[in-house]
Structure formats: C-alpha cells, structure tokens
mmCIF file as gemmi writes it, N, C-alpha and C atoms, coordinates in Angstrom:
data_model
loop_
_atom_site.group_PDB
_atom_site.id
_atom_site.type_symbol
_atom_site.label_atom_id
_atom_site.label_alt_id
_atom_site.label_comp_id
_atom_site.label_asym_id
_atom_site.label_entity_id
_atom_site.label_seq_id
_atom_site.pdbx_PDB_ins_code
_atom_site.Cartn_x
_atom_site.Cartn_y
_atom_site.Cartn_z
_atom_site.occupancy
_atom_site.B_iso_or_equiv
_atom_site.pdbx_formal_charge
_atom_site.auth_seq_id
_atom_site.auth_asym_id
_atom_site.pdbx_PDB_model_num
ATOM 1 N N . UNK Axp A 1 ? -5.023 9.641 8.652 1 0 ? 1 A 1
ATOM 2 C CA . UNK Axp A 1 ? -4.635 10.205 7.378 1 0 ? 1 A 1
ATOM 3 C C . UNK Axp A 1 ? -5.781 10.017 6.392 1 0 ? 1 A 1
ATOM 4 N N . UNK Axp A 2 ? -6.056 11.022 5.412 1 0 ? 2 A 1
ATOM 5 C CA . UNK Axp A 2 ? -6.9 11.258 5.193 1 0 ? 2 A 1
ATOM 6 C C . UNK Axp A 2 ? -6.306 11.207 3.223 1 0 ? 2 A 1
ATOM 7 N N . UNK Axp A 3 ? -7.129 11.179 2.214 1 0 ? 3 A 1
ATOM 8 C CA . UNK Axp A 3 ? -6.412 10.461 0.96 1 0 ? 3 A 1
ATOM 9 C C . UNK Axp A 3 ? -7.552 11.079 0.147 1 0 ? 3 A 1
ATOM 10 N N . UNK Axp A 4 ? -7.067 12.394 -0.982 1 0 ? 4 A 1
ATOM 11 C CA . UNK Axp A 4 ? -7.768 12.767 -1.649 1 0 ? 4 A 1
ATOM 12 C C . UNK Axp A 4 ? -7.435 12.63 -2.854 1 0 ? 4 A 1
ATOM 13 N N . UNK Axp A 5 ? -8.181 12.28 -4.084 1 0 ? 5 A 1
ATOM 14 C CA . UNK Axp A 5 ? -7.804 11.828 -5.276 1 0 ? 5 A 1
ATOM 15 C C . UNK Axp A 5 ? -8.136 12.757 -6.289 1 0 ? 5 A 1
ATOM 16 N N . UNK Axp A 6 ? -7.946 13.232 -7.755 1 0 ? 6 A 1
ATOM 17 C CA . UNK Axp A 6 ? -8.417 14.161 -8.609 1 0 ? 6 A 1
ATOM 18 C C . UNK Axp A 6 ? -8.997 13.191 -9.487 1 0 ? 6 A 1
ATOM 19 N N . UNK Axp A 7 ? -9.854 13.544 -10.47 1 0 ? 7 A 1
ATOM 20 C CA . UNK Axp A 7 ? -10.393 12.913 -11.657 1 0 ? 7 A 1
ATOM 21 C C . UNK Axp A 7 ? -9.189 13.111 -12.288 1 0 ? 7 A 1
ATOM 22 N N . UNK Axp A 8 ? -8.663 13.527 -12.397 1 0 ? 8 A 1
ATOM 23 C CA . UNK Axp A 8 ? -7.306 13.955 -13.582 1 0 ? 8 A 1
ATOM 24 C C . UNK Axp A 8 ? -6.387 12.84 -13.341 1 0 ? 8 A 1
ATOM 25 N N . UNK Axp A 9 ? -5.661 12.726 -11.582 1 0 ? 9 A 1
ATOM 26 C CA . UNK Axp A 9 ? -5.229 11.742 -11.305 1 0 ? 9 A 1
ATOM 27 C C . UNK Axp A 9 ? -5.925 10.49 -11.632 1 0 ? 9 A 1
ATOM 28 N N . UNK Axp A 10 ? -7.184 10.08 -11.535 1 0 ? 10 A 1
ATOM 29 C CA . UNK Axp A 10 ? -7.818 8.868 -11.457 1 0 ? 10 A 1
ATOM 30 C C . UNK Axp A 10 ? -7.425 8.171 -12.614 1 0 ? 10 A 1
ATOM 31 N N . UNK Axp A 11 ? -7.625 9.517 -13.727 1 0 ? 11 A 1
ATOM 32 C CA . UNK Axp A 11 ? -7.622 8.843 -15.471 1 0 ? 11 A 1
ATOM 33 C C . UNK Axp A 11 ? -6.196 8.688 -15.474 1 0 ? 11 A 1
ATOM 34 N N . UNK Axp A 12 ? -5.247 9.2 -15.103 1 0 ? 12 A 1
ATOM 35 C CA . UNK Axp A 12 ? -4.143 9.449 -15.732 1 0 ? 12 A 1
ATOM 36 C C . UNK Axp A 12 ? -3.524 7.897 -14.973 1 0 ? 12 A 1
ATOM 37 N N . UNK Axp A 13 ? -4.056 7.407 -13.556 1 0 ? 13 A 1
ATOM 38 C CA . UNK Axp A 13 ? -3.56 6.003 -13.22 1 0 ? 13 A 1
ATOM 39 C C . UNK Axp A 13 ? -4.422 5.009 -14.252 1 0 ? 13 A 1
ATOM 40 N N . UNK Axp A 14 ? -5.516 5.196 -14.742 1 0 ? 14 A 1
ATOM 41 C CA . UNK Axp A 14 ? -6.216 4.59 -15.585 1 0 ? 14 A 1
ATOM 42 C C . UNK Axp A 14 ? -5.776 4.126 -16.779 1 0 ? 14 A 1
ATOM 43 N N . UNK Axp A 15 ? -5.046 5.301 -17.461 1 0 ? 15 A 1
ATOM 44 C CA . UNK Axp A 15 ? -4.09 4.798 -18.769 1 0 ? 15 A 1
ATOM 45 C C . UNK Axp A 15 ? -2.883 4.691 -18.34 1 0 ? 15 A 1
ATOM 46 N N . UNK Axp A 16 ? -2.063 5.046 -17.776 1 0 ? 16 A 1
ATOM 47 C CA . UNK Axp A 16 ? -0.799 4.412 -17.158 1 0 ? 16 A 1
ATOM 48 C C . UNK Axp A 16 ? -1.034 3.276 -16.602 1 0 ? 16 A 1
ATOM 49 N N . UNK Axp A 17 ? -1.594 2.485 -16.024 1 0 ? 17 A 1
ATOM 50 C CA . UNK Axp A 17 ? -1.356 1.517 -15.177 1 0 ? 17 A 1
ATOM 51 C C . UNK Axp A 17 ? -2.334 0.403 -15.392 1 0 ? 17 A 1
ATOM 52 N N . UNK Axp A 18 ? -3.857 0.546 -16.905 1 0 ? 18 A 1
ATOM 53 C CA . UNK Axp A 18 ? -4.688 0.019 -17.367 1 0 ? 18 A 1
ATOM 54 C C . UNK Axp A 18 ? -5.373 -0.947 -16.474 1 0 ? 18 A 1
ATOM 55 N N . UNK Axp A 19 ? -5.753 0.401 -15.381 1 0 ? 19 A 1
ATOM 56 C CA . UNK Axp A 19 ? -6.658 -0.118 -14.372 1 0 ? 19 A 1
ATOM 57 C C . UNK Axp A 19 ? -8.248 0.058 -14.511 1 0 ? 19 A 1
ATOM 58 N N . UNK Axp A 20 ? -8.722 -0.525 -14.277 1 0 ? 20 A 1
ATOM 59 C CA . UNK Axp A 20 ? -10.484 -0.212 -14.18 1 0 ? 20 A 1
ATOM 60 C C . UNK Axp A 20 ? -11.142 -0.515 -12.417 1 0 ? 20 A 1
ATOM 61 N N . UNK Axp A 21 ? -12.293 -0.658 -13.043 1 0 ? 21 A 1
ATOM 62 C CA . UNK Axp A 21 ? -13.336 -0.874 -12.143 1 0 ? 21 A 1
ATOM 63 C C . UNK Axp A 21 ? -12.874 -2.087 -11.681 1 0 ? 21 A 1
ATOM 64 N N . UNK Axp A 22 ? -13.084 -2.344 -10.117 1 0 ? 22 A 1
ATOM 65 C CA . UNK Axp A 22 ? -12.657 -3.33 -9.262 1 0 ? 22 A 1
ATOM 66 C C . UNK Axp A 22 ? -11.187 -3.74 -8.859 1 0 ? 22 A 1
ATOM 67 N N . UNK Axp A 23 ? -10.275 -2.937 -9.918 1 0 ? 23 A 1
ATOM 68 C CA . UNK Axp A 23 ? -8.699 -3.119 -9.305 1 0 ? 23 A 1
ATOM 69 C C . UNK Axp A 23 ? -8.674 -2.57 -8.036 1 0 ? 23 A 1
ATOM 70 N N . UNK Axp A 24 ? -7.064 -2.624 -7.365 1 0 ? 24 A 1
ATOM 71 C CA . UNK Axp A 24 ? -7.086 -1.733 -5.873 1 0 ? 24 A 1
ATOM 72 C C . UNK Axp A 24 ? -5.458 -1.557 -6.623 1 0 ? 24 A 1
ATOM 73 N N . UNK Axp A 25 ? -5.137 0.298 -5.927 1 0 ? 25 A 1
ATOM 74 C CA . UNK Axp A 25 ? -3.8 0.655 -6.347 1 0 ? 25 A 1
ATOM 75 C C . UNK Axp A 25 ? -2.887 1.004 -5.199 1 0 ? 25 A 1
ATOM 76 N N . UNK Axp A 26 ? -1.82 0.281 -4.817 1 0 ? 26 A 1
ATOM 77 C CA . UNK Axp A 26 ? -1.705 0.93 -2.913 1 0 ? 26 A 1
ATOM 78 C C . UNK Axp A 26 ? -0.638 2.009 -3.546 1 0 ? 26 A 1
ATOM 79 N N . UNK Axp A 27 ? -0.26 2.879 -2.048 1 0 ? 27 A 1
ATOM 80 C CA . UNK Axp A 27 ? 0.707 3.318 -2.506 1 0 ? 27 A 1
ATOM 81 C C . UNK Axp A 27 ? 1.452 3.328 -0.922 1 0 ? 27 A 1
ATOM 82 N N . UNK Axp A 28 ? 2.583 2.574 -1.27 1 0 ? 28 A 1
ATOM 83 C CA . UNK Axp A 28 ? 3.464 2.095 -0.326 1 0 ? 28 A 1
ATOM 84 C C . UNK Axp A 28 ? 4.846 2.93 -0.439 1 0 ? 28 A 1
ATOM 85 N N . UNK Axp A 29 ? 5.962 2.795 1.012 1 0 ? 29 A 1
ATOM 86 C CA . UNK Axp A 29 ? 6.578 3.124 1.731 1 0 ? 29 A 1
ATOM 87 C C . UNK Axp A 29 ? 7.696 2.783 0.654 1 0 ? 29 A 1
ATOM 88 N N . UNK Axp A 30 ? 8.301 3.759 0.02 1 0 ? 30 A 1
ATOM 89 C CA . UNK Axp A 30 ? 10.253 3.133 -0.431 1 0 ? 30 A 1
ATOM 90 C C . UNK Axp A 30 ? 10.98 3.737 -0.059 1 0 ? 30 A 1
ATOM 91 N N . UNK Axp A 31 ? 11.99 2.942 0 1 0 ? 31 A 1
ATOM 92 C CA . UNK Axp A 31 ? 13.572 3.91 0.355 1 0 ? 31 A 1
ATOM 93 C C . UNK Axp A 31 ? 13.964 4.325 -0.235 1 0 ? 31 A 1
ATOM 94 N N . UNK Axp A 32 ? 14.063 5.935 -0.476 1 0 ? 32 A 1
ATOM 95 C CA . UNK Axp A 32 ? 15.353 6.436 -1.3 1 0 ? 32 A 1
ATOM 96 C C . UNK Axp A 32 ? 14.581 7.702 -2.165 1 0 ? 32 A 1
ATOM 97 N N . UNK Axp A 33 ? 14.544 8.833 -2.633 1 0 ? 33 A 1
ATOM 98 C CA . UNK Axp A 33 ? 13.437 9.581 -3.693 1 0 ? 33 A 1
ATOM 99 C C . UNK Axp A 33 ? 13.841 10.76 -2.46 1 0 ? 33 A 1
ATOM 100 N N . UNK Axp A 34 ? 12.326 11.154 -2.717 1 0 ? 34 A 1
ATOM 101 C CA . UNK Axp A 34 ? 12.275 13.167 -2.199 1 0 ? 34 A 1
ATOM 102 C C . UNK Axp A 34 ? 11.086 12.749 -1.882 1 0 ? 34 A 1
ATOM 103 N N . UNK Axp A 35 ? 10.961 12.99 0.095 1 0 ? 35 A 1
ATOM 104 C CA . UNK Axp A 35 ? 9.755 13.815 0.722 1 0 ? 35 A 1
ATOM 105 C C . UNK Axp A 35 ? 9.45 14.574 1.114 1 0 ? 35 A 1
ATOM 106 N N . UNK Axp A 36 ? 8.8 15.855 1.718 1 0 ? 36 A 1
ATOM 107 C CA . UNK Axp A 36 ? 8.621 16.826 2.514 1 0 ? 36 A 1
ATOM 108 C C . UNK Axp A 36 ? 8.14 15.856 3.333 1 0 ? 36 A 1
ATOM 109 N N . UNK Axp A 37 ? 7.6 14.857 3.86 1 0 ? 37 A 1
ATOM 110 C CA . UNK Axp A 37 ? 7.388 14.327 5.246 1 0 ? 37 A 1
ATOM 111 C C . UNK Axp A 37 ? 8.603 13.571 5.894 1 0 ? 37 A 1
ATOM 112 N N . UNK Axp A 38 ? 9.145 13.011 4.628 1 0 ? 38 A 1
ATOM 113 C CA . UNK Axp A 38 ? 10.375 12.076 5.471 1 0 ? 38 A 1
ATOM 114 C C . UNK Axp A 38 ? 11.332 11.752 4.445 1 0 ? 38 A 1
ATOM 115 N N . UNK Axp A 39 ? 12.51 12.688 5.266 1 0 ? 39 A 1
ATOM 116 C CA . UNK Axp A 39 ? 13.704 12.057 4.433 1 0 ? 39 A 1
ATOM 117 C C . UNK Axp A 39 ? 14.276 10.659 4.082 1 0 ? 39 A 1
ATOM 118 N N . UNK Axp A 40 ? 14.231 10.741 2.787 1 0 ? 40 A 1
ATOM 119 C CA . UNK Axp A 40 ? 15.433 9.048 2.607 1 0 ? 40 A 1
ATOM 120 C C . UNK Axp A 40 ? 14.336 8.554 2.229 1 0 ? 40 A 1
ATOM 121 N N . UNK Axp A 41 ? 12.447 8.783 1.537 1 0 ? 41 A 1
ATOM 122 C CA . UNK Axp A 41 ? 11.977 7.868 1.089 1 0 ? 41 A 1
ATOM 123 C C . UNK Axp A 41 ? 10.986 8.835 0.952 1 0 ? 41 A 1
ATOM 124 N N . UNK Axp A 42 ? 9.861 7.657 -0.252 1 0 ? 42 A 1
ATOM 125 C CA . UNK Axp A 42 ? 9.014 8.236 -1.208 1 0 ? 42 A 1
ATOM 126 C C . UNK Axp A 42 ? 7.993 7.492 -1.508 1 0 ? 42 A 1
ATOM 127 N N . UNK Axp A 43 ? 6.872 7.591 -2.139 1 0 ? 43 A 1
ATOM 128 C CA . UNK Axp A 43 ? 6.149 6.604 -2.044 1 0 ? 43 A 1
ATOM 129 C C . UNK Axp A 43 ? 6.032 5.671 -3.894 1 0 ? 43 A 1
ATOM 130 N N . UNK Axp A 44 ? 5.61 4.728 -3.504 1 0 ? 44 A 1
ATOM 131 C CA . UNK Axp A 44 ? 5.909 3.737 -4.829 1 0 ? 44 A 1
ATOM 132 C C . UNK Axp A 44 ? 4.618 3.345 -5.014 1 0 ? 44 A 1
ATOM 133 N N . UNK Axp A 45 ? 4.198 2.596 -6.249 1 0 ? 45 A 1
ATOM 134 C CA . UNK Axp A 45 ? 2.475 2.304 -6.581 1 0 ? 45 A 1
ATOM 135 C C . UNK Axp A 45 ? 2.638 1.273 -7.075 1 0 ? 45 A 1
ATOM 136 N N . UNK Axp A 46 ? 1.821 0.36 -6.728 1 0 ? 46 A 1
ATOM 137 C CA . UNK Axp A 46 ? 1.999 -1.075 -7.216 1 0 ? 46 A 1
ATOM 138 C C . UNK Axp A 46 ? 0.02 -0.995 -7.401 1 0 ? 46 A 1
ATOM 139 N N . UNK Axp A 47 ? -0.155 -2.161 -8.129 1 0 ? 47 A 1
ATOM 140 C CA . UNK Axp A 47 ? -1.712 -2.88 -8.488 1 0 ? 47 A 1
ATOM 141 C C . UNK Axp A 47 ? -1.65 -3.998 -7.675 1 0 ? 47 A 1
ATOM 142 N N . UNK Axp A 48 ? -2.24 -3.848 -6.22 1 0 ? 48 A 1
ATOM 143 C CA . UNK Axp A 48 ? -2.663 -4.98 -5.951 1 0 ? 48 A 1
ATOM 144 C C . UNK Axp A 48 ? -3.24 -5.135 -4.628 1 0 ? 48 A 1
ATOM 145 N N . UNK Axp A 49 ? -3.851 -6.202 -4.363 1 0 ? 49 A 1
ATOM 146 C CA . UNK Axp A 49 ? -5.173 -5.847 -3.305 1 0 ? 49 A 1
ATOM 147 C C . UNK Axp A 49 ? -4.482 -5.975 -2.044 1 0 ? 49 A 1
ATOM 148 N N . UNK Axp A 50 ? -5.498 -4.778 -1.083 1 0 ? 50 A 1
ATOM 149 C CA . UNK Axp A 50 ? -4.566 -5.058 0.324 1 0 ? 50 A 1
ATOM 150 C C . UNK Axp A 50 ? -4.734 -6.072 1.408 1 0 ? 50 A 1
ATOM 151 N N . UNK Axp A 51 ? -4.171 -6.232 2.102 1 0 ? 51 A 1
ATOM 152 C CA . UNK Axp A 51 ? -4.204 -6.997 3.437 1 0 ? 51 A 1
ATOM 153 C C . UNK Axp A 51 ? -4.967 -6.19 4.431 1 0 ? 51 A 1
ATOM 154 N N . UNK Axp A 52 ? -3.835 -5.549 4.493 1 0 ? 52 A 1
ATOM 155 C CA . UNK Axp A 52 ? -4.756 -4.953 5.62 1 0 ? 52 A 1
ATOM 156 C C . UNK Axp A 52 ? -4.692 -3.276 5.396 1 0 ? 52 A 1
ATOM 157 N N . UNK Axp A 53 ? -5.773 -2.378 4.868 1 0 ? 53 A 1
ATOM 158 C CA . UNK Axp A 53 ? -5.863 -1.094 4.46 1 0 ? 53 A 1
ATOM 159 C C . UNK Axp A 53 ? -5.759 0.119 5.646 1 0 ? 53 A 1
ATOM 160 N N . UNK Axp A 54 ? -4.814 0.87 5.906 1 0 ? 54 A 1
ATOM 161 C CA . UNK Axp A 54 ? -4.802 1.488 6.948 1 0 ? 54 A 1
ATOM 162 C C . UNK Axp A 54 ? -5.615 2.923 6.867 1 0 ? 54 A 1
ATOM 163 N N . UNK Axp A 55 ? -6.049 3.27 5.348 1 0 ? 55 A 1
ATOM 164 C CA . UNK Axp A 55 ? -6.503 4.328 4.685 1 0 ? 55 A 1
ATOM 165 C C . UNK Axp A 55 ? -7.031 3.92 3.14 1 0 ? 55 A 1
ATOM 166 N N . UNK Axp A 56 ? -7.851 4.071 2.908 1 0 ? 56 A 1
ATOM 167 C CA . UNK Axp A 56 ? -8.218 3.811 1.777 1 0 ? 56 A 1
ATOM 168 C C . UNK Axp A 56 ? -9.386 5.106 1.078 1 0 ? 56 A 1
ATOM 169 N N . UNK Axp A 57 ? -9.34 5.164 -0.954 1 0 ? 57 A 1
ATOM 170 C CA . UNK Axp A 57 ? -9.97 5.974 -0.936 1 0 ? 57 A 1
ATOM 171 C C . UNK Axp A 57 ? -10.868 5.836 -2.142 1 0 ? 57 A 1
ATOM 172 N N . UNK Axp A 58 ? -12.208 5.313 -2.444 1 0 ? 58 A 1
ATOM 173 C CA . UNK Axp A 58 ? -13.063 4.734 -3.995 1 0 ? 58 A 1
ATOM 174 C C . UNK Axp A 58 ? -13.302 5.869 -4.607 1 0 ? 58 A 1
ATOM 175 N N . UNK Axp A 59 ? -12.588 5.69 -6.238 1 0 ? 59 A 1
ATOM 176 C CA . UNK Axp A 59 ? -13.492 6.914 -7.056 1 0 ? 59 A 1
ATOM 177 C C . UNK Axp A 59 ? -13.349 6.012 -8.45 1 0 ? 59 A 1
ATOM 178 N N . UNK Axp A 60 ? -14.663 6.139 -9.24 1 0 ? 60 A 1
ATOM 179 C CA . UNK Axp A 60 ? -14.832 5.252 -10.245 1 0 ? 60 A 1
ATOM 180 C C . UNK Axp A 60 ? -14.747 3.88 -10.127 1 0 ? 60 A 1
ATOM 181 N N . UNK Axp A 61 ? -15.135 3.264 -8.642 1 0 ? 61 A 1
ATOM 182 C CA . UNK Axp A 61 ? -15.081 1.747 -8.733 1 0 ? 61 A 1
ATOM 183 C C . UNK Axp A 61 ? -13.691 1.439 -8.566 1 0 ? 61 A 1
ATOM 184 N N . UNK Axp A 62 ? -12.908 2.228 -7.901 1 0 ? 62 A 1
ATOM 185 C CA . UNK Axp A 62 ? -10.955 1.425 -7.716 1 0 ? 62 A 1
ATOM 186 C C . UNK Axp A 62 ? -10.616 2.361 -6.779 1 0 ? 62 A 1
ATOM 187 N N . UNK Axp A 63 ? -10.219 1.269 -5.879 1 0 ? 63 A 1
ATOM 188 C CA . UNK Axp A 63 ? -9.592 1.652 -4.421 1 0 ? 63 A 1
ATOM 189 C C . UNK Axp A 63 ? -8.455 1.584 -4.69 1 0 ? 63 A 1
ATOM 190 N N . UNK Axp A 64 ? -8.072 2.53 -4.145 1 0 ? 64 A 1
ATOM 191 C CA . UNK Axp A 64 ? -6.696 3.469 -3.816 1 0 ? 64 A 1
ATOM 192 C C . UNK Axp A 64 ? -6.015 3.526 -2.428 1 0 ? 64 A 1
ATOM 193 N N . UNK Axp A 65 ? -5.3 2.44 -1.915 1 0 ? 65 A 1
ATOM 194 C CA . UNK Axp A 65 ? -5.174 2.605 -0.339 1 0 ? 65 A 1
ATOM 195 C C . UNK Axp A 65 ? -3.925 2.82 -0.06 1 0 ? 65 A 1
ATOM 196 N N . UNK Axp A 66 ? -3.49 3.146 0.923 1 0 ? 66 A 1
ATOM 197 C CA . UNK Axp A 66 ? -2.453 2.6 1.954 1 0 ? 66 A 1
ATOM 198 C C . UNK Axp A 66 ? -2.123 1.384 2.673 1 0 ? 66 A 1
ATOM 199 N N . UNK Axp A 67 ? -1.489 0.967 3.208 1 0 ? 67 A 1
ATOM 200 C CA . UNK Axp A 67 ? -1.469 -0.452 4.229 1 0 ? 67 A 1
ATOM 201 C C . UNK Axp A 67 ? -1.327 0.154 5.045 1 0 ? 67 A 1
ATOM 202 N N . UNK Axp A 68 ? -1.785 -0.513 6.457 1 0 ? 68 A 1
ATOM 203 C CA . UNK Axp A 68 ? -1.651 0.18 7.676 1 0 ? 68 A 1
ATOM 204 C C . UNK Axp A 68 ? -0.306 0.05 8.353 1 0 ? 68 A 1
ATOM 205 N N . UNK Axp A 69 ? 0.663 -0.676 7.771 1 0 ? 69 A 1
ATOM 206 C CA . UNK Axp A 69 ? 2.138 -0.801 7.983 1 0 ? 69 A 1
ATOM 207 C C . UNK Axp A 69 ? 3.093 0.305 7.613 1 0 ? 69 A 1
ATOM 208 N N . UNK Axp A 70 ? 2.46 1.07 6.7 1 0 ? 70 A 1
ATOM 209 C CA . UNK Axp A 70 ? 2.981 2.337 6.116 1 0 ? 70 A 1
ATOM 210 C C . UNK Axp A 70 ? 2.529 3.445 6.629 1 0 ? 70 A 1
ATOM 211 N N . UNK Axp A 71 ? 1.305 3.151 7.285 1 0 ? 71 A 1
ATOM 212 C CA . UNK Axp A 71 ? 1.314 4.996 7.617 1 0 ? 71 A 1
ATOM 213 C C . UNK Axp A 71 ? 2.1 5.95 8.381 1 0 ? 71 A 1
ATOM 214 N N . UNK Axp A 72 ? 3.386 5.354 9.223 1 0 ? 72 A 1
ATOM 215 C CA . UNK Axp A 72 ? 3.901 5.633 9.906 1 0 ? 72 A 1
ATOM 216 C C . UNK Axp A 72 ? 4.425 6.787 9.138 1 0 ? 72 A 1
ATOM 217 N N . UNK Axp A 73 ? 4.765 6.97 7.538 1 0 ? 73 A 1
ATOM 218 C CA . UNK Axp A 73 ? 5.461 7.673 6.697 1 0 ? 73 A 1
ATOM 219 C C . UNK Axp A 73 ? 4.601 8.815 6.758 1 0 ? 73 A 1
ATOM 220 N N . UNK Axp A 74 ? 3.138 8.715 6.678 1 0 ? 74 A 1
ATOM 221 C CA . UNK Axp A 74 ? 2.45 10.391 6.776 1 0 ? 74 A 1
ATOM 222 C C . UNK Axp A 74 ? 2.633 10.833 7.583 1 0 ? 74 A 1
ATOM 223 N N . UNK Axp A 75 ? 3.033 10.778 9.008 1 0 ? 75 A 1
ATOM 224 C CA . UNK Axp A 75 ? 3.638 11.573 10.335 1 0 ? 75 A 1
ATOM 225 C C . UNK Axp A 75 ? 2.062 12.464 10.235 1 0 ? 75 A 1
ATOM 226 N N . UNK Axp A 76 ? 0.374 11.952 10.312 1 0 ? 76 A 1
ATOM 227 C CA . UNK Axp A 76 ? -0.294 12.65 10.393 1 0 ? 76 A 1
ATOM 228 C C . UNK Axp A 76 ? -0.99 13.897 9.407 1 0 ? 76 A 1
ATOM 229 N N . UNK Axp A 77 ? -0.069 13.555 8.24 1 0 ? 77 A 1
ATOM 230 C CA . UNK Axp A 77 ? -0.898 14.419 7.563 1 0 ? 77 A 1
ATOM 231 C C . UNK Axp A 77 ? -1.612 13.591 6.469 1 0 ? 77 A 1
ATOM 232 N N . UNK Axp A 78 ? -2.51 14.836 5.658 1 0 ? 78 A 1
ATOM 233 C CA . UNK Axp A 78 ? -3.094 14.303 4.463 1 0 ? 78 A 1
ATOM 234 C C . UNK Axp A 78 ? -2.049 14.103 3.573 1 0 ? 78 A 1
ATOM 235 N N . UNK Axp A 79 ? -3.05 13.111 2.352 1 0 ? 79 A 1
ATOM 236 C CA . UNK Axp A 79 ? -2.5 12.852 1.003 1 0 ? 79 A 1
ATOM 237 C C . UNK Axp A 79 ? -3.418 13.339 0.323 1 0 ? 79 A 1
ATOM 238 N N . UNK Axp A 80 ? -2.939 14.47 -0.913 1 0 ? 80 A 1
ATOM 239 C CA . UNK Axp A 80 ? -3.809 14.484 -1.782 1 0 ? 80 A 1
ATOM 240 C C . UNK Axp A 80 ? -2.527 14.308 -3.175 1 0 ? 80 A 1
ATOM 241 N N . UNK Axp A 81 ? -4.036 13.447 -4.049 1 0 ? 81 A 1
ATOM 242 C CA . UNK Axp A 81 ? -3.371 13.132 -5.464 1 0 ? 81 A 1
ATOM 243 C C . UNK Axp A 81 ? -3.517 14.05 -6.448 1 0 ? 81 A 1
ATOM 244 N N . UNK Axp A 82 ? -2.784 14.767 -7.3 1 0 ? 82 A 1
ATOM 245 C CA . UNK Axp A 82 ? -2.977 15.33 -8.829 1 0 ? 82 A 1
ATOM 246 C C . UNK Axp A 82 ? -2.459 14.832 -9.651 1 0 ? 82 A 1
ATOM 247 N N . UNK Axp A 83 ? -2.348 15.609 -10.775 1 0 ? 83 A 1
ATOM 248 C CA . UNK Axp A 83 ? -1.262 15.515 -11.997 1 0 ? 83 A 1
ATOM 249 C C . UNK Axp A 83 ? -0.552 16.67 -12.115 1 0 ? 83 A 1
ATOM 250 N N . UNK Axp A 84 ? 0.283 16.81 -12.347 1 0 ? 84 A 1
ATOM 251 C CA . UNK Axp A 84 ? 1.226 18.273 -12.79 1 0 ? 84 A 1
ATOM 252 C C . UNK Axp A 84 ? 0.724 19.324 -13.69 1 0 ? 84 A 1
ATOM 253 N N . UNK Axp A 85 ? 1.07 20.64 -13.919 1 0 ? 85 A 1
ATOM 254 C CA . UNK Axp A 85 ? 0.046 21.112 -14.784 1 0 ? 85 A 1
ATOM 255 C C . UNK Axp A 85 ? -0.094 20.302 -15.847 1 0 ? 85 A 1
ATOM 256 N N . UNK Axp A 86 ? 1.097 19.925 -16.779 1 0 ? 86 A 1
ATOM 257 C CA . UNK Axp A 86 ? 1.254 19.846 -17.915 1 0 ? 86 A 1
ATOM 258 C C . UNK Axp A 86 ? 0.251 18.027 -18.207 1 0 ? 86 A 1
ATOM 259 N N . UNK Axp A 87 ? -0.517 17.618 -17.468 1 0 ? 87 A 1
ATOM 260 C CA . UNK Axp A 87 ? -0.946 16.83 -16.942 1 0 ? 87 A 1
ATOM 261 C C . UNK Axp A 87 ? -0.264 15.114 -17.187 1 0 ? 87 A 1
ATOM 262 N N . UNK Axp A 88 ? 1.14 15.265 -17.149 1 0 ? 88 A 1
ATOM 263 C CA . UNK Axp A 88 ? 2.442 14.05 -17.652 1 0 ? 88 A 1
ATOM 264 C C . UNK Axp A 88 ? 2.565 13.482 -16.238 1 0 ? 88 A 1
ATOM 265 N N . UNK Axp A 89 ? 3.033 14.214 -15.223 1 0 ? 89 A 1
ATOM 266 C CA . UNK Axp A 89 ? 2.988 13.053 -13.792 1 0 ? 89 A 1
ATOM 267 C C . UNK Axp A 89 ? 2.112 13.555 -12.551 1 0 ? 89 A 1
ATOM 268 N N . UNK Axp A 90 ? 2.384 12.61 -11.339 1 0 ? 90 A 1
ATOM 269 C CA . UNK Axp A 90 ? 1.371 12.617 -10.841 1 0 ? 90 A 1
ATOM 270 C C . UNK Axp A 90 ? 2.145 13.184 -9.743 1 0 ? 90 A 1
ATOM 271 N N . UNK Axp A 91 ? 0.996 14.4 -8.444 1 0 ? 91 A 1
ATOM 272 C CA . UNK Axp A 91 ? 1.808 15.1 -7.944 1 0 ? 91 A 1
ATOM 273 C C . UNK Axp A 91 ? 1.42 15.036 -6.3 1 0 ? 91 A 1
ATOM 274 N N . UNK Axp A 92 ? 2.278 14.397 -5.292 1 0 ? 92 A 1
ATOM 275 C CA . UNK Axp A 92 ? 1.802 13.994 -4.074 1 0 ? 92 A 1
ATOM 276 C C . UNK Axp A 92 ? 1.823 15.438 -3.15 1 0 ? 92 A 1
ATOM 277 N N . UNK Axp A 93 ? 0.648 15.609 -2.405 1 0 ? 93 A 1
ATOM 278 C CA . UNK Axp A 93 ? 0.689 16.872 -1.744 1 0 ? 93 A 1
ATOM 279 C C . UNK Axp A 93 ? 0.594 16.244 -0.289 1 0 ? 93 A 1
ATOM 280 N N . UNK Axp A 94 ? 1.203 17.061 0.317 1 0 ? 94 A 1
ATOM 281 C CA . UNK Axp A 94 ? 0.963 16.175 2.289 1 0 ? 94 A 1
ATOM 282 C C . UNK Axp A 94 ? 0.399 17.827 2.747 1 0 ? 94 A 1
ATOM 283 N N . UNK Axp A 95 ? -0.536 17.321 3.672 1 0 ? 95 A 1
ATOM 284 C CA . UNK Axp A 95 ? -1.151 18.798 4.476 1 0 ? 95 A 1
ATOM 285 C C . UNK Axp A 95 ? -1.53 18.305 5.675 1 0 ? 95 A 1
C-alpha cells in the first residue's frame, strides 16, 4: 500500500492537530464509520510515533504512517490524502 499526501492535507493536519517538523501522525484501524474498503470501520488519527510502520509517507519533515498491524484494512489498495473542496475536512481516497 502505497500513501499519498496533498500540501492542502499536510497544512490542514498542521493547524488541526499543531503538528510540525519531526512529529509522526498514524492513521489507524477503528470500528464503526463508512468505508469503501471495509465495512463496519474507518480510519482514526492519532500523534504518535510508530512501532512498527507498515507504510509510511515524509512531506515537510512529518511522517505520516500506518502500522503494519493495520494494513490488513487496505485489502491492497492505495491511500491518498486531501481536503474537501471547501477545504474544512480531510478526504480518504482508496485506489
């Protein structure tokens, strides 16, 4: 799996989540939300460094990963990150 990020997304975790240079942001496996890859769960974002990175992706000095315990949820595809037009949330694409 493969993990593409936008500048739009980058800033917009930047002031939401008052991350910089050298943080790490995962984005892990929850139960319960809306996927097109897998029903009954969604992914959640926490600040904090990984164990063990099953995918990871640097833009501006802050890694952005997965754990390798979670990838089971991409069933093989990509992640790419945006923001919505209106640029208020952030918008997960699987390909």
């Amino acid at each position: 799996m493969k993990m593409n990020i936008t500048d739009s997304a980058v800033a917009w975790y930047k002031n939401e989540m008052e991350i910089k240079a050298g943080d790490f942001v995962r984005f892990f496996v929850r139960l319960g939300g809306c996927s097109t890859v897998q029903s009954g769960f969604s992914l959640g974002v926490a600040k904090e460094q990984p164990k063990e990175a099953g995918s990871e992706v640097q833009q501006d000095g802050i890694t952005f990963y997965v754990e390798r315990e979670d990838m089971w949820y991409f069933d093989d595809h990509n992640l790419n990150i945006d923001v919505d037009e209106d640029g208020q949330t952030i918008d997960f694409q699987y390909e």
